[in-house]
RONURO-669415 format. One record per atom (N, C-alpha, C, O): residue in one letter; residue number from 1; x, y, z. Coordinates in nm, 2 decimals. Example, Ala and Ser with C-alpha at 12.3 -4.5 7.8 and 13.67 -1.06 7.14 Angstrom:
// residues 2
@code=A&pos=1&X=1.32&Y=-0.57&Z=0.78
@code=A&pos=1&X=1.23&Y=-0.45&Z=0.78
@code=A&pos=1&X=1.32&Y=-0.33&Z=0.78
@code=A&pos=1&X=1.42&Y=-0.33&Z=0.85
@code=S&pos=2&X=1.28&Y=-0.22&Z=0.71
@code=S&pos=2&X=1.37&Y=-0.11&Z=0.71
@code=S&pos=2&X=1.29&Y=0.00&Z=0.79
@code=S&pos=2&X=1.34&Y=0.11&Z=0.80
END
This chain:
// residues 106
@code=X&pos=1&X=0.88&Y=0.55&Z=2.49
@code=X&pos=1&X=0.89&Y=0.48&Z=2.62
@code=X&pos=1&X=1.02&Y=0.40&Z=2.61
@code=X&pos=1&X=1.04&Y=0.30&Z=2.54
@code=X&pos=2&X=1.11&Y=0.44&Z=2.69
@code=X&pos=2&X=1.24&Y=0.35&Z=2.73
@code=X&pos=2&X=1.24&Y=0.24&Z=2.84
@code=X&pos=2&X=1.15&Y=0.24&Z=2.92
@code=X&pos=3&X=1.32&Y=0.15&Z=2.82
@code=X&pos=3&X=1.33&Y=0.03&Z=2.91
@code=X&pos=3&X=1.46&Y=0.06&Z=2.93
@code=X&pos=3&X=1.51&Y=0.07&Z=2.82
@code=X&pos=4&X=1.59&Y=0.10&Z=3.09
@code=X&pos=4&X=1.67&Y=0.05&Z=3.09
@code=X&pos=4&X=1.71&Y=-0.08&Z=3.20
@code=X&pos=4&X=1.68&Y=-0.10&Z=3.32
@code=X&pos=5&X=1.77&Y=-0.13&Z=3.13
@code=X&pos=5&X=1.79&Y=-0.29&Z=3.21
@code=X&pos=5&X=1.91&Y=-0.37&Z=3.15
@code=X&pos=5&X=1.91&Y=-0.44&Z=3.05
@code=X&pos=6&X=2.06&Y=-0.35&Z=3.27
@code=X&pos=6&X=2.17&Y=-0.39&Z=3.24
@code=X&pos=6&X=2.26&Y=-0.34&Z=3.12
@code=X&pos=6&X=2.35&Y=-0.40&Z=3.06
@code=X&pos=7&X=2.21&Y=-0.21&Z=3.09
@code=X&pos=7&X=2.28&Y=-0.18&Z=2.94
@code=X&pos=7&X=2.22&Y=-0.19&Z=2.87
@code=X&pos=7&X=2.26&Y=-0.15&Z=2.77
@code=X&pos=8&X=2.10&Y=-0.23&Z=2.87
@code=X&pos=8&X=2.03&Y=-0.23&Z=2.76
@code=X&pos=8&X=1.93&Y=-0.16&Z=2.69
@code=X&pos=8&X=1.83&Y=-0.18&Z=2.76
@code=X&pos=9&X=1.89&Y=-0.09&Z=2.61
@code=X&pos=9&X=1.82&Y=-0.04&Z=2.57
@code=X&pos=9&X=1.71&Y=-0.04&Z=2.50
@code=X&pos=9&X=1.75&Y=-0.03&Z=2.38
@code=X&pos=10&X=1.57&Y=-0.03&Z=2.51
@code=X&pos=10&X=1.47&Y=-0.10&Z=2.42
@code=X&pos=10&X=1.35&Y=0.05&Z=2.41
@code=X&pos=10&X=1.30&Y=0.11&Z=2.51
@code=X&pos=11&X=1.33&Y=0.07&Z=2.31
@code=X&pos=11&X=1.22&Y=0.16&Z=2.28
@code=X&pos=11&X=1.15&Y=0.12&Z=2.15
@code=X&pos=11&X=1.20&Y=0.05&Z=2.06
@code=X&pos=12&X=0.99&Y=0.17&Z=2.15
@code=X&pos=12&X=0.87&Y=0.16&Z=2.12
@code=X&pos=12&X=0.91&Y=0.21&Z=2.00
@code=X&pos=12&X=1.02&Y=0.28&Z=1.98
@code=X&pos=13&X=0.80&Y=0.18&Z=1.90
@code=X&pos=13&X=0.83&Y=0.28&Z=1.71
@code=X&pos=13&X=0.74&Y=0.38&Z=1.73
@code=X&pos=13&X=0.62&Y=0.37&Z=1.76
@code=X&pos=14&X=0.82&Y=0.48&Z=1.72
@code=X&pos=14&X=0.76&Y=0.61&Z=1.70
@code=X&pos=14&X=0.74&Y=0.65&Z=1.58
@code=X&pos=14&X=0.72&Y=0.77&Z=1.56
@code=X&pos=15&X=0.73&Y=0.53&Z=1.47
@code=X&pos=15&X=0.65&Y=0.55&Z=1.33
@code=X&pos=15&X=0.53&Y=0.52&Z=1.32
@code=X&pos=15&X=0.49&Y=0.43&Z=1.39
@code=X&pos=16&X=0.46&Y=0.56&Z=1.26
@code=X&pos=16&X=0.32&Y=0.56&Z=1.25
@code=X&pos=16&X=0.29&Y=0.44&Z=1.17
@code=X&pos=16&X=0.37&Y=0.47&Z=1.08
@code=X&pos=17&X=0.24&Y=0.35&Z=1.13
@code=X&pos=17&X=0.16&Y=0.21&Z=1.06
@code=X&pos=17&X=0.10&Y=0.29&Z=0.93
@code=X&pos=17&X=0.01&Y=0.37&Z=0.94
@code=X&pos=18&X=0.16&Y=0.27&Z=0.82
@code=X&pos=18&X=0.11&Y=0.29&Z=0.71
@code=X&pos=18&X=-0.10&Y=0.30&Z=0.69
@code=X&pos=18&X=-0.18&Y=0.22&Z=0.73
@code=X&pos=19&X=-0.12&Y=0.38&Z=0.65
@code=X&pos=19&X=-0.26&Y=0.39&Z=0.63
@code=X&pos=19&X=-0.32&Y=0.31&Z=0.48
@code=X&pos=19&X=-0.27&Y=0.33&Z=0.37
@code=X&pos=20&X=-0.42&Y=0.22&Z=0.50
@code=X&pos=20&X=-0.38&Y=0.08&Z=0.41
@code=X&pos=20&X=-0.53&Y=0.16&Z=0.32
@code=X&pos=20&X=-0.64&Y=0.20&Z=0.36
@code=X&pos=21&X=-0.48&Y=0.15&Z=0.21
@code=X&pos=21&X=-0.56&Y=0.18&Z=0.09
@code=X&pos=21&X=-0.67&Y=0.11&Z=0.02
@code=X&pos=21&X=-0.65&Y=0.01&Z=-0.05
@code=X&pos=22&X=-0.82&Y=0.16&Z=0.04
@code=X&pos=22&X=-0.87&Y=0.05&Z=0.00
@code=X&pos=22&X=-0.82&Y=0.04&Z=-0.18
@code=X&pos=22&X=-0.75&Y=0.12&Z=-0.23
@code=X&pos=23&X=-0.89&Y=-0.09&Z=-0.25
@code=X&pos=23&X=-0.83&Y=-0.12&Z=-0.36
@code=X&pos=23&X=-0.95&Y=-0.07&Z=-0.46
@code=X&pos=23&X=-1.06&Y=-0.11&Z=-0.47
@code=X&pos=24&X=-0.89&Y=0.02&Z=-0.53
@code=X&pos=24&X=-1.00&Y=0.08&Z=-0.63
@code=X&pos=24&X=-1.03&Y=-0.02&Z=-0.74
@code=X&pos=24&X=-0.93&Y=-0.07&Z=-0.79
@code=X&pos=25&X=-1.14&Y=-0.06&Z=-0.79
@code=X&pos=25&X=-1.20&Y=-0.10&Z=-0.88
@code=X&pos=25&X=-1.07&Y=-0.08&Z=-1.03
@code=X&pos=25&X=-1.02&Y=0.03&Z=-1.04
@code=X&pos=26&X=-1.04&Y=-0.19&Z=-1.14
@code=X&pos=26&X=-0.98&Y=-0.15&Z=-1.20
@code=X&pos=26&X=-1.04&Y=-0.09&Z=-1.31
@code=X&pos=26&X=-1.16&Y=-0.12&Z=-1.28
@code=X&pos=27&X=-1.06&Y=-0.02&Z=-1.43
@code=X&pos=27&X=-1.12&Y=0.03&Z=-1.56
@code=X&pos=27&X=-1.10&Y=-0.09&Z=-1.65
@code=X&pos=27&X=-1.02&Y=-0.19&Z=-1.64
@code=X&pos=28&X=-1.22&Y=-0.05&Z=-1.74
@code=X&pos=28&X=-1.20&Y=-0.21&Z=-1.83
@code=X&pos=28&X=-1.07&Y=-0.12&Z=-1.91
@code=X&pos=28&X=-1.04&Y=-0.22&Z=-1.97
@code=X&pos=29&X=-1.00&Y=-0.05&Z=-1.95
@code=X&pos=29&X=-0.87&Y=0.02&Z=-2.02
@code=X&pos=29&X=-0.73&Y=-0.06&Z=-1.92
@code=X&pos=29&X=-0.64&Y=-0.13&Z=-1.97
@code=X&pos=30&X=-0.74&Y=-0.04&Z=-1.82
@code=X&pos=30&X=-0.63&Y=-0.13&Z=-1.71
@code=X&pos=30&X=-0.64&Y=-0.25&Z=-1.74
@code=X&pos=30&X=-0.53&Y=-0.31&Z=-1.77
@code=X&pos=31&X=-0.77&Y=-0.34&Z=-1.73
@code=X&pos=31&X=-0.78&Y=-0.46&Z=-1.74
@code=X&pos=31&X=-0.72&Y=-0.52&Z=-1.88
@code=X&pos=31&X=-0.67&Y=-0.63&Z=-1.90
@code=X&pos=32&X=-0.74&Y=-0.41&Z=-1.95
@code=X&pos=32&X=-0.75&Y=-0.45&Z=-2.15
@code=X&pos=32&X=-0.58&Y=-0.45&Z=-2.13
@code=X&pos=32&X=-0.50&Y=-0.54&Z=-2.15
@code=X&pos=33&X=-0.55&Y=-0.35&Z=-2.09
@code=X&pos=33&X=-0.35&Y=-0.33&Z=-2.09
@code=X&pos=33&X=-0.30&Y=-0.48&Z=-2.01
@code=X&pos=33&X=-0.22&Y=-0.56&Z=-2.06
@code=X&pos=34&X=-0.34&Y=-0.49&Z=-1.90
@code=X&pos=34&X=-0.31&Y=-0.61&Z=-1.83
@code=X&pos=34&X=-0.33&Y=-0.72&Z=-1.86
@code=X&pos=34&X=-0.24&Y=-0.79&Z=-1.81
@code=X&pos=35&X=-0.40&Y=-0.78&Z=-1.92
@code=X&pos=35&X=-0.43&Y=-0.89&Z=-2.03
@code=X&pos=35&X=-0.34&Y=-0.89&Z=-2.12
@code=X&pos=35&X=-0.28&Y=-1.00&Z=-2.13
@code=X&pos=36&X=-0.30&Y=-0.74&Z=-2.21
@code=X&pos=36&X=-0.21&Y=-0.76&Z=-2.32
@code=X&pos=36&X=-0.07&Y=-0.74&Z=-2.26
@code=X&pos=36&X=0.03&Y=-0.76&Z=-2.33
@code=X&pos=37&X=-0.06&Y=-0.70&Z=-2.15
@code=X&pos=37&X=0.10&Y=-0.75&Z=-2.12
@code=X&pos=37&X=0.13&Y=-0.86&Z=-2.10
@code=X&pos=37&X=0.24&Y=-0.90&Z=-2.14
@code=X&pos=38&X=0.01&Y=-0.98&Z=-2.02
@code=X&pos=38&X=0.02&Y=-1.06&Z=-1.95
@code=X&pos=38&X=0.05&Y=-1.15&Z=-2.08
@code=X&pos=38&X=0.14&Y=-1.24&Z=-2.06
@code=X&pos=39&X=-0.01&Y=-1.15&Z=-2.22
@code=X&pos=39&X=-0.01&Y=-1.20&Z=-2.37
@code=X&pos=39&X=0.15&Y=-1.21&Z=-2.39
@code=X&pos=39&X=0.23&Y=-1.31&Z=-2.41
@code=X&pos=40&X=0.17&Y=-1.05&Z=-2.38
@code=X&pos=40&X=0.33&Y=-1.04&Z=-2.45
@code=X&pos=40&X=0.42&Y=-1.12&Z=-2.34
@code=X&pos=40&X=0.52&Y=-1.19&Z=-2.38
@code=X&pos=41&X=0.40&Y=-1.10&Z=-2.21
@code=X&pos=41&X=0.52&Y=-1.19&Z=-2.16
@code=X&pos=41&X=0.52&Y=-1.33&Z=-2.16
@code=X&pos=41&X=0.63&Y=-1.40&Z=-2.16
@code=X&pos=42&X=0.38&Y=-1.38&Z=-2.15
@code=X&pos=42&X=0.39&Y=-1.49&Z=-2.17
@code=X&pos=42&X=0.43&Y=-1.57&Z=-2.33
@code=X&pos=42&X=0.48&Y=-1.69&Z=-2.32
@code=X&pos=43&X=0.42&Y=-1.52&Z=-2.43
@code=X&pos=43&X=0.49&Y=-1.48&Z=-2.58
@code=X&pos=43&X=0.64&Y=-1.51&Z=-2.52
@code=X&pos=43&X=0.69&Y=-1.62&Z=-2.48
@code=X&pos=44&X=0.70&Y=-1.40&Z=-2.52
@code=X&pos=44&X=0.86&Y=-1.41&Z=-2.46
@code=X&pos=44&X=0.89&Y=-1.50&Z=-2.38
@code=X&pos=44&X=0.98&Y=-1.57&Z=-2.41
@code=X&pos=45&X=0.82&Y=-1.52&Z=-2.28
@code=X&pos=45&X=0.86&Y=-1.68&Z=-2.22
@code=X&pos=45&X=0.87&Y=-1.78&Z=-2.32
@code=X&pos=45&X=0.98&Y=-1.83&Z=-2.35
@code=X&pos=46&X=0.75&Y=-1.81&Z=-2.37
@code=X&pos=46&X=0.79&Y=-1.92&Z=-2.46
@code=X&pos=46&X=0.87&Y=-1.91&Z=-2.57
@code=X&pos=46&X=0.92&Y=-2.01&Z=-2.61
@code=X&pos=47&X=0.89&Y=-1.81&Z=-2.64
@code=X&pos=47&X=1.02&Y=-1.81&Z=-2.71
@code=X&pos=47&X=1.18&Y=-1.82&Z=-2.68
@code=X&pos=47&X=1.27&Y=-1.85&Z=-2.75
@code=X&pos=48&X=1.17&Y=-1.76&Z=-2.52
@code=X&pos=48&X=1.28&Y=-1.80&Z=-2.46
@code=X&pos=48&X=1.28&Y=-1.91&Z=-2.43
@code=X&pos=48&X=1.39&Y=-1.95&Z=-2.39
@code=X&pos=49&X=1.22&Y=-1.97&Z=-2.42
@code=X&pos=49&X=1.23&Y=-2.16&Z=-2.42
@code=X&pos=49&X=1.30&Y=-2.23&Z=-2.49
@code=X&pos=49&X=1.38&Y=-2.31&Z=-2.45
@code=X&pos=50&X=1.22&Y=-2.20&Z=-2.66
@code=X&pos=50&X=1.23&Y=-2.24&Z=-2.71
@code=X&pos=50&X=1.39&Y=-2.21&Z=-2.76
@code=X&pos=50&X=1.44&Y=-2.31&Z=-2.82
@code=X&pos=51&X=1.46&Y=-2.13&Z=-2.75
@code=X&pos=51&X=1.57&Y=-2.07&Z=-2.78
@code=X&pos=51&X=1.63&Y=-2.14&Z=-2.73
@code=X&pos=51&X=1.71&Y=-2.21&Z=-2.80
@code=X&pos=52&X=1.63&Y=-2.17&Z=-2.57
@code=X&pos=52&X=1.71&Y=-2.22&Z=-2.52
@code=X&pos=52&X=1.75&Y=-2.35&Z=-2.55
@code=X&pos=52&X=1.86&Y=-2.40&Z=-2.53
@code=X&pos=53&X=1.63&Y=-2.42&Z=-2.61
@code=X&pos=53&X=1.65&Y=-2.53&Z=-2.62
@code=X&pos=53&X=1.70&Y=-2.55&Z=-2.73
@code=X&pos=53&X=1.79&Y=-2.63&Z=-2.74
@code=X&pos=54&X=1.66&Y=-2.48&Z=-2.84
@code=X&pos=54&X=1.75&Y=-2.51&Z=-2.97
@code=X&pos=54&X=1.90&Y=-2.47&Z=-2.97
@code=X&pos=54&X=1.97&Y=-2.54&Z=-3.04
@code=X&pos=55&X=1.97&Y=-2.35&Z=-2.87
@code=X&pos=55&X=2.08&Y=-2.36&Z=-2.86
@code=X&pos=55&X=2.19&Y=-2.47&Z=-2.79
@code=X&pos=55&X=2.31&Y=-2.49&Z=-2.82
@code=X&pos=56&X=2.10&Y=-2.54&Z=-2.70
@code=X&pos=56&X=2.17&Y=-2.65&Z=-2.58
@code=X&pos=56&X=2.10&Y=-2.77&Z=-2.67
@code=X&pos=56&X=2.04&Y=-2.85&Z=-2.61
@code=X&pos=57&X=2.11&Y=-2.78&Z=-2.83
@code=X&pos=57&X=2.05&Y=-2.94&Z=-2.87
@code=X&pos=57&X=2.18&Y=-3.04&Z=-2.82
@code=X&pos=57&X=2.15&Y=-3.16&Z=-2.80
@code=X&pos=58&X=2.30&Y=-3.01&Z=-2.80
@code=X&pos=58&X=2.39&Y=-3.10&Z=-2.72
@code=X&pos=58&X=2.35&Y=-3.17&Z=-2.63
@code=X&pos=58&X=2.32&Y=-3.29&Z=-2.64
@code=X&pos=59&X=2.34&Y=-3.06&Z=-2.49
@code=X&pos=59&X=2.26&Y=-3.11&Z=-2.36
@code=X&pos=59&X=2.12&Y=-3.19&Z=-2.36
@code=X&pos=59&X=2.09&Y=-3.27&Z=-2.27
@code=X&pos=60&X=2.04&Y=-3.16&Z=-2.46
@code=X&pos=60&X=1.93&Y=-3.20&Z=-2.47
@code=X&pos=60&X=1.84&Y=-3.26&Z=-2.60
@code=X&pos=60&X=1.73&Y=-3.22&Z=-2.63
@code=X&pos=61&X=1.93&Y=-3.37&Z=-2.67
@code=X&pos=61&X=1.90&Y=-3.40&Z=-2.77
@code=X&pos=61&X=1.78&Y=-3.50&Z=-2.83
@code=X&pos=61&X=1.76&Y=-3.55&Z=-2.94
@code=X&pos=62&X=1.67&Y=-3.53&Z=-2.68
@code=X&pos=62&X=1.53&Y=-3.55&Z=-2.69
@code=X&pos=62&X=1.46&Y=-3.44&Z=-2.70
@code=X&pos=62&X=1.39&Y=-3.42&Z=-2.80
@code=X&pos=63&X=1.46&Y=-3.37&Z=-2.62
@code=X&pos=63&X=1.36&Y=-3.23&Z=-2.60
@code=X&pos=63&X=1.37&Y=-3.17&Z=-2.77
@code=X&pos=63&X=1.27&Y=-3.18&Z=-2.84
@code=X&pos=64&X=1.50&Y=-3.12&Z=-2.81
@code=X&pos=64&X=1.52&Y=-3.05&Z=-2.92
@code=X&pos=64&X=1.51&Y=-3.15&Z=-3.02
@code=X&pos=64&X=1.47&Y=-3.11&Z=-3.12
@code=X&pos=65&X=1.54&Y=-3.26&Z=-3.03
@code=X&pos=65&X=1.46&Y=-3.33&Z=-3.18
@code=X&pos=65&X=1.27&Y=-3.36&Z=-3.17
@code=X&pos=65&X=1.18&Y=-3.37&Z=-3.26
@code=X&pos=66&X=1.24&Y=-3.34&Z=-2.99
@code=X&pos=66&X=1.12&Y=-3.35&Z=-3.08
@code=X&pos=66&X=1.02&Y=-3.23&Z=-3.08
@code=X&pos=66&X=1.06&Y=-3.12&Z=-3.04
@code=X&pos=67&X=0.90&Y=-3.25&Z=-3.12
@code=X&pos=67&X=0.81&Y=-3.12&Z=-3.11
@code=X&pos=67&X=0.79&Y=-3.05&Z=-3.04
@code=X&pos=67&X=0.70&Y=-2.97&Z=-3.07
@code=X&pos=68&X=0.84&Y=-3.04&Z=-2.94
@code=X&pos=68&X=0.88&Y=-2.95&Z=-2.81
@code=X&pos=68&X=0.86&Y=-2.82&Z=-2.84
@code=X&pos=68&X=0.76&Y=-2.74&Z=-2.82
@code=X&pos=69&X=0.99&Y=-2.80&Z=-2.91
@code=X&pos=69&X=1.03&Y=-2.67&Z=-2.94
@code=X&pos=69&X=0.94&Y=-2.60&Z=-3.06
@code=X&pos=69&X=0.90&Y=-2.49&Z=-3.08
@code=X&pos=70&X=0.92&Y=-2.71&Z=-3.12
@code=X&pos=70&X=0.82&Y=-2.61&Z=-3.28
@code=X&pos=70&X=0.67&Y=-2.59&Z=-3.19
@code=X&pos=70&X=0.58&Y=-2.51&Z=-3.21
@code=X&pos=71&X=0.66&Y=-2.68&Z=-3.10
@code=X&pos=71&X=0.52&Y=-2.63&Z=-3.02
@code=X&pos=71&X=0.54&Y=-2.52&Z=-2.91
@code=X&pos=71&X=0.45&Y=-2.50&Z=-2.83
@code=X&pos=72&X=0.68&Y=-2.44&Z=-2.89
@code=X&pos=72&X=0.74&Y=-2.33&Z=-2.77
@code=X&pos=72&X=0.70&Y=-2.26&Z=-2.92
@code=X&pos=72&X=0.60&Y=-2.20&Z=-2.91
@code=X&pos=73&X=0.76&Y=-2.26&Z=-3.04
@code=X&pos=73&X=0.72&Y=-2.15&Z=-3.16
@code=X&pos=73&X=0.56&Y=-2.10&Z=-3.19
@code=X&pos=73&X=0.52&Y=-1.99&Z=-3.23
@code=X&pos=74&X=0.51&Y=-2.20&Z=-3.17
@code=X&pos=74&X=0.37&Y=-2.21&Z=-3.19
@code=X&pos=74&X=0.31&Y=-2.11&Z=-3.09
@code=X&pos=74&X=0.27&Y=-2.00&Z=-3.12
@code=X&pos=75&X=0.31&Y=-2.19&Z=-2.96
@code=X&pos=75&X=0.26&Y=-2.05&Z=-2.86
@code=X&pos=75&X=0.29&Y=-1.97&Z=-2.87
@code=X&pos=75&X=0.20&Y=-1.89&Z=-2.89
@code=X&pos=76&X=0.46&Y=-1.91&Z=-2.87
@code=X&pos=76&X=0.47&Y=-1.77&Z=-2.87
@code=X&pos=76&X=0.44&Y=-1.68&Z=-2.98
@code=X&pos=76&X=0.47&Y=-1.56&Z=-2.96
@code=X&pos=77&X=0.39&Y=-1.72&Z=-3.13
@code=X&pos=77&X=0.33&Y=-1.69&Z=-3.21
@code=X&pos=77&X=0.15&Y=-1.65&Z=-3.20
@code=X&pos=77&X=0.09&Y=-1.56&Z=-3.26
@code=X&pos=78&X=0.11&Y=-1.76&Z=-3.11
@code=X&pos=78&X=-0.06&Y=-1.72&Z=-3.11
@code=X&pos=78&X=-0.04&Y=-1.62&Z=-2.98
@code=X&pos=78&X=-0.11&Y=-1.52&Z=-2.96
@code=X&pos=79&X=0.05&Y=-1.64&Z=-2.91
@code=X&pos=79&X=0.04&Y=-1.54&Z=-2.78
@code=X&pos=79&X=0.06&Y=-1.36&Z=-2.83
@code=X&pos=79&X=-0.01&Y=-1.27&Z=-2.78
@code=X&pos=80&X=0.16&Y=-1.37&Z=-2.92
@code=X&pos=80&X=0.19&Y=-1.25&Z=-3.00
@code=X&pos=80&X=0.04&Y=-1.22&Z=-3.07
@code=X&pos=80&X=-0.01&Y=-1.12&Z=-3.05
@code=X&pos=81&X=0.00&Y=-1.29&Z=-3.13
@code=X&pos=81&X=-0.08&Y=-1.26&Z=-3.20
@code=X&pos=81&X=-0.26&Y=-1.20&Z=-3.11
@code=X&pos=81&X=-0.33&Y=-1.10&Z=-3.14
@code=X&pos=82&X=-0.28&Y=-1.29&Z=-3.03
@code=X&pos=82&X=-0.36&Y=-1.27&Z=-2.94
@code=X&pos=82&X=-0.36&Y=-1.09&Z=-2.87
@code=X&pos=82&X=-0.45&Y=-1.01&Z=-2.86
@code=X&pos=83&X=-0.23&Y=-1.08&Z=-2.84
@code=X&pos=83&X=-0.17&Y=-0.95&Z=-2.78
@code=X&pos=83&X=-0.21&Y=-0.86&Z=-2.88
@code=X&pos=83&X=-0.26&Y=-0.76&Z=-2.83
@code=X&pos=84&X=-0.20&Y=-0.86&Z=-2.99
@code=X&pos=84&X=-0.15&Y=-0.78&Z=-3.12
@code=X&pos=84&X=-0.35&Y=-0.74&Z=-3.12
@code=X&pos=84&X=-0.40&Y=-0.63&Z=-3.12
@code=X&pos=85&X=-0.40&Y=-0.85&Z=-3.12
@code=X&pos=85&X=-0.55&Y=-0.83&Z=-3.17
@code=X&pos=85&X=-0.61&Y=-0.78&Z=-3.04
@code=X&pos=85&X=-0.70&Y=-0.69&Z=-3.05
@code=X&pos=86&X=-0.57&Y=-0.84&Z=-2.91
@code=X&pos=86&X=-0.62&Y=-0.71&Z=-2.78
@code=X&pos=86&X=-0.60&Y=-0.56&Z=-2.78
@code=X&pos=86&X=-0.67&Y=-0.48&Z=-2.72
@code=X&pos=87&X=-0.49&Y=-0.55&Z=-2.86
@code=X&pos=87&X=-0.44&Y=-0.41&Z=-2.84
@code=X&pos=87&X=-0.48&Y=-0.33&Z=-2.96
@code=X&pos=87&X=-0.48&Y=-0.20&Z=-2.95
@code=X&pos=88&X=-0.51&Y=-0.37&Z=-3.05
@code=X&pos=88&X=-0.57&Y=-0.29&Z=-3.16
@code=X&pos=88&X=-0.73&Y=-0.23&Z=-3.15
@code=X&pos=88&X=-0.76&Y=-0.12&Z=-3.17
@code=X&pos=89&X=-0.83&Y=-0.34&Z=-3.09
@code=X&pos=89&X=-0.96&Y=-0.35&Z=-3.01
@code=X&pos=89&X=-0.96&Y=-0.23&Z=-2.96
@code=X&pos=89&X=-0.87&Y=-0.21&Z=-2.88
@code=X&pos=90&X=-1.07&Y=-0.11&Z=-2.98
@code=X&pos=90&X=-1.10&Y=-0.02&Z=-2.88
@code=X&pos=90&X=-1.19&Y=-0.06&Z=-2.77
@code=X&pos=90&X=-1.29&Y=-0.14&Z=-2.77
@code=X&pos=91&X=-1.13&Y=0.00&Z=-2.68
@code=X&pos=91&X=-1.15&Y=-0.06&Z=-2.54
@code=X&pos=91&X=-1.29&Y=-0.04&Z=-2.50
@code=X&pos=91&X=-1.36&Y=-0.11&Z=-2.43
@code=X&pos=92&X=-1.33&Y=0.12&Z=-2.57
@code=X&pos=92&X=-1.47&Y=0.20&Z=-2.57
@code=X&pos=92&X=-1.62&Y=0.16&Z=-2.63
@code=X&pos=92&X=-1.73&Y=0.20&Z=-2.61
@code=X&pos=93&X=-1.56&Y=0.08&Z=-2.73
@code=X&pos=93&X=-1.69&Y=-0.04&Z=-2.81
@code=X&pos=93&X=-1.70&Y=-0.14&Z=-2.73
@code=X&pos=93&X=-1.61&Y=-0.21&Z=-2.68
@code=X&pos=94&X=-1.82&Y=-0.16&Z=-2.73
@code=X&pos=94&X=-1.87&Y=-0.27&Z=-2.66
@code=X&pos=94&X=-1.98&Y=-0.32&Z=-2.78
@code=X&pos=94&X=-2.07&Y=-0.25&Z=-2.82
@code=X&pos=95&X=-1.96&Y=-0.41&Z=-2.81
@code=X&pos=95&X=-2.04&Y=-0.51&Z=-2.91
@code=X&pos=95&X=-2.13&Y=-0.59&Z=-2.87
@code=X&pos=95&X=-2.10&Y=-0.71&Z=-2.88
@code=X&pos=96&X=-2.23&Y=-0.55&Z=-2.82
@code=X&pos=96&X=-2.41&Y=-0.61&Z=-2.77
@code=X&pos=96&X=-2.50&Y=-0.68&Z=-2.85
@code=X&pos=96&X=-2.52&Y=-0.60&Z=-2.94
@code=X&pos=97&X=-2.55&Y=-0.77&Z=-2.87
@code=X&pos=97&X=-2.69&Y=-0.78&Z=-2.98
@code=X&pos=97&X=-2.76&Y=-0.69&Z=-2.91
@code=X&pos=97&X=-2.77&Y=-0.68&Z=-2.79
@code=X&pos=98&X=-2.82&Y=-0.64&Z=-2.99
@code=X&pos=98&X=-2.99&Y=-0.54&Z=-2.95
@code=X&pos=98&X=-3.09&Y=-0.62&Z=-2.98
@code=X&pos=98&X=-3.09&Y=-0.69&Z=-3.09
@code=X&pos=99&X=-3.16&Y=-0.62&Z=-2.91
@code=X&pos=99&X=-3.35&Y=-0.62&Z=-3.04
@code=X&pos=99&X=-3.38&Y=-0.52&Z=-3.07
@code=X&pos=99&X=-3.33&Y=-0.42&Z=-3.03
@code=X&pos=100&X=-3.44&Y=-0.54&Z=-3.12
@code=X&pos=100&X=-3.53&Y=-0.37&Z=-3.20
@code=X&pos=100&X=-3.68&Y=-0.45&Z=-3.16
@code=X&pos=100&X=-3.73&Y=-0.56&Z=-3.20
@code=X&pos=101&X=-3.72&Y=-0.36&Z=-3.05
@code=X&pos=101&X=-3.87&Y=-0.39&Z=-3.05
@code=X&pos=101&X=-3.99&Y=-0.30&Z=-3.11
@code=X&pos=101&X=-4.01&Y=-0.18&Z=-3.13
@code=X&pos=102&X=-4.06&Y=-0.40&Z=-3.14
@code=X&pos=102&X=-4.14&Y=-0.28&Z=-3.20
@code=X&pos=102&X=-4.32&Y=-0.25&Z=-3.08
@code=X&pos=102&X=-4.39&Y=-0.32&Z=-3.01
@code=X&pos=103&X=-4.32&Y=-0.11&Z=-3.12
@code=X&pos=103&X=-4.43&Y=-0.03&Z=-3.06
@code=X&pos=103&X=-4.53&Y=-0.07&Z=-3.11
@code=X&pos=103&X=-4.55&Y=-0.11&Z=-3.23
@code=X&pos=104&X=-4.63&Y=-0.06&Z=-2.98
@code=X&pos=104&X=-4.77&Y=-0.09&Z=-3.04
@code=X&pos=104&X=-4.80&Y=0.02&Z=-3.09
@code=X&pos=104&X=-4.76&Y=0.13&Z=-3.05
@code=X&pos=105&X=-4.88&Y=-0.01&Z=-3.18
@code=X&pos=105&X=-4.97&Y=0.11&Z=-3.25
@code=X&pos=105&X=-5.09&Y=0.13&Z=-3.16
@code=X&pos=105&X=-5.17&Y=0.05&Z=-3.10
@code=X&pos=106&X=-5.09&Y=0.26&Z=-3.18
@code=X&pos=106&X=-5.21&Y=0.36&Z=-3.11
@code=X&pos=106&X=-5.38&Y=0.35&Z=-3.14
@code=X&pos=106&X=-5.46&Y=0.43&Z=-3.09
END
């Protein structure tokens, strides 16, 4: 559909509106991977912190004298580690307590 009016020209979208996807449930394998990325980058964050700050101890000579930074090492060590122990974990065991009940006798 055209509109003309003084030169001007205006038309309708003749594209169609995306068809909106419902959101599939994720697998606990997705979930297990997404956890352990979300480990490792948050890991690298904090090592990149800590980096930064040990290189700029000029600019910032409270932050980098105090425990700051050995507590930026800290995290991104248990975060690494946390990661390391998600990803080794098969995803397919699931670890339950059972009972063991016992049958009446006949």
């Amino acid at each position: 559909m055209k509109n003309v009016t003084k030169g001007l020209t205006l038309s309708t979208s003749v594209i169609p509106a995306p068809m909106k996807r419902r959101p599939t449930p994720l697998s606990p394998k997705h979930l297990f991977e997404l956890v352990t990325r979300l480990c490792i980058f948050k890991a690298e964050r904090w090592g990149r912190r800590a980096l930064f700050y040990e290189q700029h101890r000029d600019y910032f000579p409270r932050i980098s004298a105090s425990r700051f930074v050995n507590r930026c090492r800290e995290l991104e060590a248990r975060y690494r580690a946390l990661a390391q122990m998600m990803f080794l974990i098969p995803t397919e065991d699931r670890l339950v307590p059972v009972r063991a009940l016992a049958l009446p006798k006949p």
